[in-house]
N, C-alpha and C positions, 0 to 999 in steps of 0.2 A: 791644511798642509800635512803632510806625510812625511815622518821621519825614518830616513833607510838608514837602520842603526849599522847595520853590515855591510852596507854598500862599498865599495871603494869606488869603484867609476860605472858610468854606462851612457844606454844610447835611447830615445825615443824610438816610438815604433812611429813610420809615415804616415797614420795617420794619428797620431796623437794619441792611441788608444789604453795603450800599454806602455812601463820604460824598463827595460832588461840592464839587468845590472849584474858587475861582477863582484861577491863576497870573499869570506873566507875559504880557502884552499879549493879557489878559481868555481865555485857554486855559480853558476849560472842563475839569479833571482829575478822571476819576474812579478811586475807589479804595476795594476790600474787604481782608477782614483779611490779607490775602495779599501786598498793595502797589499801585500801579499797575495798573488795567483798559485805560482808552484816554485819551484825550485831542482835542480837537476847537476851533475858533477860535469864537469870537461875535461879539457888534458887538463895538467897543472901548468901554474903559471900563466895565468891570461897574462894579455898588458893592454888588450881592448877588446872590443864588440862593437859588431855594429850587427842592424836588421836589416833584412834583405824587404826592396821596396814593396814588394806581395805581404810583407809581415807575416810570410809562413815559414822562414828559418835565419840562424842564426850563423856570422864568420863571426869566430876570435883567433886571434893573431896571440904568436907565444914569442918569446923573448927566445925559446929553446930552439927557435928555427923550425917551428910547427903553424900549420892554419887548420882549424878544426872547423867545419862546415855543419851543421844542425839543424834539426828542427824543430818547431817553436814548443812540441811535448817531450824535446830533450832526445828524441831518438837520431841518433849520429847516420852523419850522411856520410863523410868522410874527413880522413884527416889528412894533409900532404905537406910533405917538406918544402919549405919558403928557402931561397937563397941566401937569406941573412937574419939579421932581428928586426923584425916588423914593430911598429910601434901604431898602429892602424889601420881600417879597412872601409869598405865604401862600395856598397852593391850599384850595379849601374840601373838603370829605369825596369829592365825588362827581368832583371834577378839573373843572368846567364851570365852575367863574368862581374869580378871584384879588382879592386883596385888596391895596392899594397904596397903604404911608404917604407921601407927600409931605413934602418940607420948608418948605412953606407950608403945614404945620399941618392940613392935611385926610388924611383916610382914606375914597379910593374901592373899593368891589367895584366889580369888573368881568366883565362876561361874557368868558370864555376864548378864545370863536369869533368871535365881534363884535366886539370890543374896547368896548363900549356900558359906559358907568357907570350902575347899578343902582342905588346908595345912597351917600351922601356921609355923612360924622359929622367934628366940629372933633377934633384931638387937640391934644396935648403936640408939645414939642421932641426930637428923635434920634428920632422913632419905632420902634421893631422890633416883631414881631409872632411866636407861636409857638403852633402847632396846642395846643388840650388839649380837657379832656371836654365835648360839648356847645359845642363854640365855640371861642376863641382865646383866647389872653393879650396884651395892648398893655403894654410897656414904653415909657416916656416920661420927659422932665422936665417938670415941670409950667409952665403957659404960664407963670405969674406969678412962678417962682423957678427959676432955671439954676441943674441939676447936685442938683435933690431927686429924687432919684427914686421914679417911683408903677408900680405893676402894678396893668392892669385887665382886667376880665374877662367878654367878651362872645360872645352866639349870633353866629348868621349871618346876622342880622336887623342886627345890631351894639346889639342890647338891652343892657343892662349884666346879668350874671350875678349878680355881687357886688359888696359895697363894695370902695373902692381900696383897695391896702398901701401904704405909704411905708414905703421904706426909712431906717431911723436914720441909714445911712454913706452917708459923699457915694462914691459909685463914677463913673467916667470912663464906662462899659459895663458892663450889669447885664442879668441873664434870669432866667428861669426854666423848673424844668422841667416836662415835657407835661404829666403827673400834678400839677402843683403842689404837689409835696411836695420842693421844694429851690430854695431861691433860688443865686442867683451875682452876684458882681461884681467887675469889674475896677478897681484904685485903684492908689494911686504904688507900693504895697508887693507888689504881683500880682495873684493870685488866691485870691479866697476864695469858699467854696461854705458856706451856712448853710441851718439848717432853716427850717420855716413861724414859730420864735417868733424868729426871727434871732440865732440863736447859730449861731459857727464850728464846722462840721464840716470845714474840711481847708482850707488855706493851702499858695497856692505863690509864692515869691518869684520876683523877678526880672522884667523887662519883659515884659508877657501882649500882645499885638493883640486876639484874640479869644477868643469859647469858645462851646463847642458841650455840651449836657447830651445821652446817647444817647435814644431816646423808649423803650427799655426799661431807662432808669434804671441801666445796669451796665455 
């Protein structure tokens, strides 16, 4: 186990190889099983990351109404104004356009090179977003009840997949993983990871920030 003393949040690289994380004053830190690779500045103020599915750049999304686009030795590709506060992002299969939930309730794709918004869909409250088969997963609370949480499941059209899940336990921070075969959430008591019928498969106390499920599930 590897302890990222500096870490505050981050993301897997697709294939497991690497996990990029953001530190103190928005340091871009990356790191394989080994510890520390490099490290690099951004704009200020991340409030997320994700990796683009080739694992050769990096979107962070800024609360300042900024999306900073990179590459994986830190060399900036560009930065472009977002229409609100972003709280996440989410490359699609081919790395040519991102996905960007808003805290005004909206989820835009965006073209990667253009920065052009492509297709707009209303979400839930806290959005986050997480690659799986055929499309994404959207984690939310639902607009009409703070703190229910729903998991939804759409193409890259932002068609709906499947019906929603609602989770039974009120969680603070909840995901899921790629494969959709394990939920997680974060509550007053930790962490707890359960399967697709929601029952606990593994509990960790103590005060959690975040969590990360790897996209080879191990």
């Amino acid at each position: 186990m590897i302890q990222l003393k500096e870490a505050f949040f981050g993301a897997f690289s697709p294939d497991s190889s690497f996990f990029a994380a953001v530190g103190k004053a928005s340091r871009v830190l990356l790191y394989n099983e080994n510890g520390e690779q490099s490290r690099f500045a951004t704009i200020p103020f991340a409030s997320a990351i994700s990796v683009s599915t080739d694992s050769k750049k990096l979107a962070l999304a800024s609360p300042e109404h900024k999306l900073c686009i990179a590459k994986i030795d830190g060399d900036l590709i560009a930065i472009r104004k977002t229409e609100a506060e972003a709280s996440d992002s989410l490359w699609t299969p081919d790395s040519s356009r991102i996905l960007i939930p808003y805290w005004n309730k909206e989820l835009h794709l965006l073209n990667a090179e253009s920065g052009e918004i492509e297709a707009v869909k209303e979400i839930g409250k806290s959005p986050r977003l997480q690659l799986g088969p055929g499309g994404f997963a959207l984690t939310h609370w639902r607009i009409d009840e703070y703190l229910h949480p729903r998991i939804e499941t759409f193409d890259w059209k932002l068609e709906a997949i499947s019906e929603p899940i609602e989770l039974s336990t009120e969680y603070s921070r909840f995901g899921v993983s790629q494969g959709f075969n394990y939920f997680w959430g974060i509550g007053q008591s930790g962490l707890e990871v359960l399967d697709t019928d929601q029952k606990s498969l593994f509990k960790h106390p103590g005060d959690v920030r975040s969590a990360a499920i790897s996209p080879r599930e191990s």
